[in-house]
Backbone as JSON Lines, residues from 0, in Angstrom:
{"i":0,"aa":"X","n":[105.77,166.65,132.12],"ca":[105.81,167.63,131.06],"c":[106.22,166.93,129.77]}
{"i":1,"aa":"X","n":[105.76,166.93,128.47],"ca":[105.75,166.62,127.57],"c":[106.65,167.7,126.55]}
{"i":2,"aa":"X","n":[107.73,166.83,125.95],"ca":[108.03,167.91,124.41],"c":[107.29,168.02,123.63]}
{"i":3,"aa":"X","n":[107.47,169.38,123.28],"ca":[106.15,169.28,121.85],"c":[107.23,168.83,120.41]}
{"i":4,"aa":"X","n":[105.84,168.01,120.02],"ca":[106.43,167.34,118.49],"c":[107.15,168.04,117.69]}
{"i":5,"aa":"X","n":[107.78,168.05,116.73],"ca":[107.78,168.51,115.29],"c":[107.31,167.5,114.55]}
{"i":6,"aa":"X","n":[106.14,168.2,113.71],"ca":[105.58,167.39,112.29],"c":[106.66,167.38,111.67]}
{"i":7,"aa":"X","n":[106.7,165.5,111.03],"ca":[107.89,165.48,110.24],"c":[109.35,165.03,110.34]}
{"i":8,"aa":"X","n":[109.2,165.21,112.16],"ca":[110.81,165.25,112.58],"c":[110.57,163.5,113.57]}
{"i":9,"aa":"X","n":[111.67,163.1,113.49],"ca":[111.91,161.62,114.28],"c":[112.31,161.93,115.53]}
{"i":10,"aa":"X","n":[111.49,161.33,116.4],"ca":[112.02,161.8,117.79],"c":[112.89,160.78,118.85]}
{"i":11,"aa":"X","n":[113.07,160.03,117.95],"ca":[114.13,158.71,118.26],"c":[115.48,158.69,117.18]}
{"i":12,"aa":"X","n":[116.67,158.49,117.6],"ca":[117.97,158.62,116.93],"c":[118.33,156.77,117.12]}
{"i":13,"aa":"X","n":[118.94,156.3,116.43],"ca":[119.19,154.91,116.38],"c":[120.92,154.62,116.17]}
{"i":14,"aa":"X","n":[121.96,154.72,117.04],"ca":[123.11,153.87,116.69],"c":[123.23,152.78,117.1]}
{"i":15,"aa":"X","n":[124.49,152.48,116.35],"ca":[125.11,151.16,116.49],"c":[126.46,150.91,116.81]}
{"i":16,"aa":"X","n":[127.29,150.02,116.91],"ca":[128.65,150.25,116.98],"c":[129.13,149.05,117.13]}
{"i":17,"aa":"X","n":[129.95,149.03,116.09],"ca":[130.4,147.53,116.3],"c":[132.06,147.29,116.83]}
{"i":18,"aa":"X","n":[131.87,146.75,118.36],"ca":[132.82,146.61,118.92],"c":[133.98,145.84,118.61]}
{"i":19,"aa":"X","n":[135.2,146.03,118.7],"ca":[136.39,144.79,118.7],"c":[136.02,143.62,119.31]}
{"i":20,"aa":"X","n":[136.54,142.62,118.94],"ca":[136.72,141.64,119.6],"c":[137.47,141.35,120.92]}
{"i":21,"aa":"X","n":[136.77,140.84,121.44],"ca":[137.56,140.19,123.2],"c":[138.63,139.77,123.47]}
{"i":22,"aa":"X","n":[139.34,139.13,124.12],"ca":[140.22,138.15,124.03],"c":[139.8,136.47,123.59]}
{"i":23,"aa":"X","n":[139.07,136.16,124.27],"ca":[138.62,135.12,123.67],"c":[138.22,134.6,122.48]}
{"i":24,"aa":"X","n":[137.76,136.07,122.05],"ca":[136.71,135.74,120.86],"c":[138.33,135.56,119.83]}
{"i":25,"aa":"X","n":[139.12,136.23,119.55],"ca":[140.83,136.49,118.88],"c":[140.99,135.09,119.26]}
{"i":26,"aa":"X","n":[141.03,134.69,120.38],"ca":[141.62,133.32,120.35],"c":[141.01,132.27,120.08]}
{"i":27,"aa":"X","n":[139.66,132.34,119.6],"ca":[139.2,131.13,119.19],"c":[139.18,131.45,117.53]}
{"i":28,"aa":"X","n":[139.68,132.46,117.02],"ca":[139.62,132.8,116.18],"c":[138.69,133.18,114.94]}
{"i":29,"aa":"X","n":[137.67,133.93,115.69],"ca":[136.7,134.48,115.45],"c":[136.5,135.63,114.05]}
{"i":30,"aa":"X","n":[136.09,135.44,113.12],"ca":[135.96,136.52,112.08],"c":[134.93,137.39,112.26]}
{"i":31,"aa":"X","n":[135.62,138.86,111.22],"ca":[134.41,139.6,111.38],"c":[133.39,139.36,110.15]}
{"i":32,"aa":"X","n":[132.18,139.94,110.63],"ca":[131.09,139.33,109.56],"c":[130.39,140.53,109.04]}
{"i":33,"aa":"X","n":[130.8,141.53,109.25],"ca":[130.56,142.69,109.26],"c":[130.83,143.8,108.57]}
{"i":34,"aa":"X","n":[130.27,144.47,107.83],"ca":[130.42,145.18,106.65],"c":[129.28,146.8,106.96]}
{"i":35,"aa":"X","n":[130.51,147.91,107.18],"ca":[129.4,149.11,107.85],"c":[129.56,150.5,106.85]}
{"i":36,"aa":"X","n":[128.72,151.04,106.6],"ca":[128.75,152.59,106.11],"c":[128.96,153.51,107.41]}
{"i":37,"aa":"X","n":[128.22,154.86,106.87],"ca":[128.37,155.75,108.15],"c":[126.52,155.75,108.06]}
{"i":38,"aa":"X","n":[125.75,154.79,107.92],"ca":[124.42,154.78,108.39],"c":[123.84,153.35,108.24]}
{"i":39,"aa":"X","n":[124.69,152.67,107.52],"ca":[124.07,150.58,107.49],"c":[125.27,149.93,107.74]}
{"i":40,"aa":"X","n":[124.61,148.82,108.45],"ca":[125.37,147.9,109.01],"c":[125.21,146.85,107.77]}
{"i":41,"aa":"X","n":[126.02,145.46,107.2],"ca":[125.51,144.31,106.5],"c":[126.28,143.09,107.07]}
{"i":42,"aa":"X","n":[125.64,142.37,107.5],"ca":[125.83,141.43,107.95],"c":[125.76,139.87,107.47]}
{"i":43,"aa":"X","n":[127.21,139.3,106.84],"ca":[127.04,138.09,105.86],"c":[127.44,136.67,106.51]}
{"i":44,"aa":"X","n":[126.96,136.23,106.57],"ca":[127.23,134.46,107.02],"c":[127.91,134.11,106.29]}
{"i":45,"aa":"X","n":[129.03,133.12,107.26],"ca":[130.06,132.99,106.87],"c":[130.17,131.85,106.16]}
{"i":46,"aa":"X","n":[129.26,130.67,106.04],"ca":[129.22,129.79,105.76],"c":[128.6,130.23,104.29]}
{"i":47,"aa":"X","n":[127.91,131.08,104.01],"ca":[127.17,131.23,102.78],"c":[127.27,132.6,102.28]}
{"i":48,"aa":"X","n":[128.71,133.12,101.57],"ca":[128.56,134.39,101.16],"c":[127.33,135.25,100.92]}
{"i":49,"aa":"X","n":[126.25,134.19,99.89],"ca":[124.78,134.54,99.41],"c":[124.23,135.37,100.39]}
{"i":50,"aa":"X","n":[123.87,134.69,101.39],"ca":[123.13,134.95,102.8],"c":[123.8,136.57,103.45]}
{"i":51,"aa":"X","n":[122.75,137.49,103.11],"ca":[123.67,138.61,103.82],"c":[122.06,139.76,104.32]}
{"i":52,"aa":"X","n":[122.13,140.28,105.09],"ca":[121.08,141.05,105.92],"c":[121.43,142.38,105.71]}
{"i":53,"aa":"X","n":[121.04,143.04,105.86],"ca":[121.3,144.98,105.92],"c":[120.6,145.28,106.66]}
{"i":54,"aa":"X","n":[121.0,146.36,107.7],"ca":[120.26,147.05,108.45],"c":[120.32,148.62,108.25]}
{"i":55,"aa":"X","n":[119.37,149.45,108.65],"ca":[119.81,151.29,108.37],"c":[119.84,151.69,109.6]}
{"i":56,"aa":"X","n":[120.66,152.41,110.18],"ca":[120.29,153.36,111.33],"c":[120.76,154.56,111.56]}
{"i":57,"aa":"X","n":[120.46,155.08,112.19],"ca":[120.41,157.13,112.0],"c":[122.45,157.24,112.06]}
{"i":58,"aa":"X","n":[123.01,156.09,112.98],"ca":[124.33,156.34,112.68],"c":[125.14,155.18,113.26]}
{"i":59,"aa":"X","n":[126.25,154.93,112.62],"ca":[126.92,153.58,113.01],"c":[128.82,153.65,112.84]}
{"i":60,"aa":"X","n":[128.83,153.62,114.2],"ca":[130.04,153.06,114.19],"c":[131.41,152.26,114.16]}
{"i":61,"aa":"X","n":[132.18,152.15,113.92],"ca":[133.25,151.22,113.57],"c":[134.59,151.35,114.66]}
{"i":62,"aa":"X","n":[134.52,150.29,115.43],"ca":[135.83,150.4,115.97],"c":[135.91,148.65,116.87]}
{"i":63,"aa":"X","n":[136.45,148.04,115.4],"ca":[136.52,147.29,115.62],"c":[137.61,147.04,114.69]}
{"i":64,"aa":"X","n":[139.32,146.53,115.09],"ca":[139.77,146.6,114.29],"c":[140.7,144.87,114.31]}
{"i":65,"aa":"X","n":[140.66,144.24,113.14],"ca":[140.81,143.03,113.1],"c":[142.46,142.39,113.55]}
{"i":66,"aa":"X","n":[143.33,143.82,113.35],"ca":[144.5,143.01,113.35],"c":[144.94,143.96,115.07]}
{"i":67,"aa":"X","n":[144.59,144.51,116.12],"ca":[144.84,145.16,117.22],"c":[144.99,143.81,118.03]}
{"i":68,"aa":"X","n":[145.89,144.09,119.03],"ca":[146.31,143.07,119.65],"c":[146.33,143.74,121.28]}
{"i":69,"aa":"X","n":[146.23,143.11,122.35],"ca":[146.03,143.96,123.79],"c":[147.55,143.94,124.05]}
């Protein structure tokens, strides 16, 4: 059985979520590179402020927090 369409309407939803870091990753001392709205992600290399990507998606989350400790 098939849904019927809506003209107009997206029938795919797109998140994201950008997780904390591991243990490992904290101990090798890993930065975040990561820069989020509540619908784009931007993503900058660390070696080259310049160098930076954007992505859009229907919704994006944050829970990733740099100074949390286990």
């Amino acid at each position: 059985m098939r849904a019927k369409e809506a003209p107009g309407k997206d029938c795919v939803k797109v998140a994201v979520r950008v997780r904390p870091f591991i243990k490992r990753e904290r101990d090798a001392g890993s930065q975040c590179i990561i820069t989020m709205t509540s619908t784009s992600i931007i993503i900058q290399d660390p070696r080259d402020c310049q160098n930076r990507r954007a992505f859009c998606f229907d919704y994006a989350y944050w829970s990733h927090n740099c100074f949390a400790r286990d």
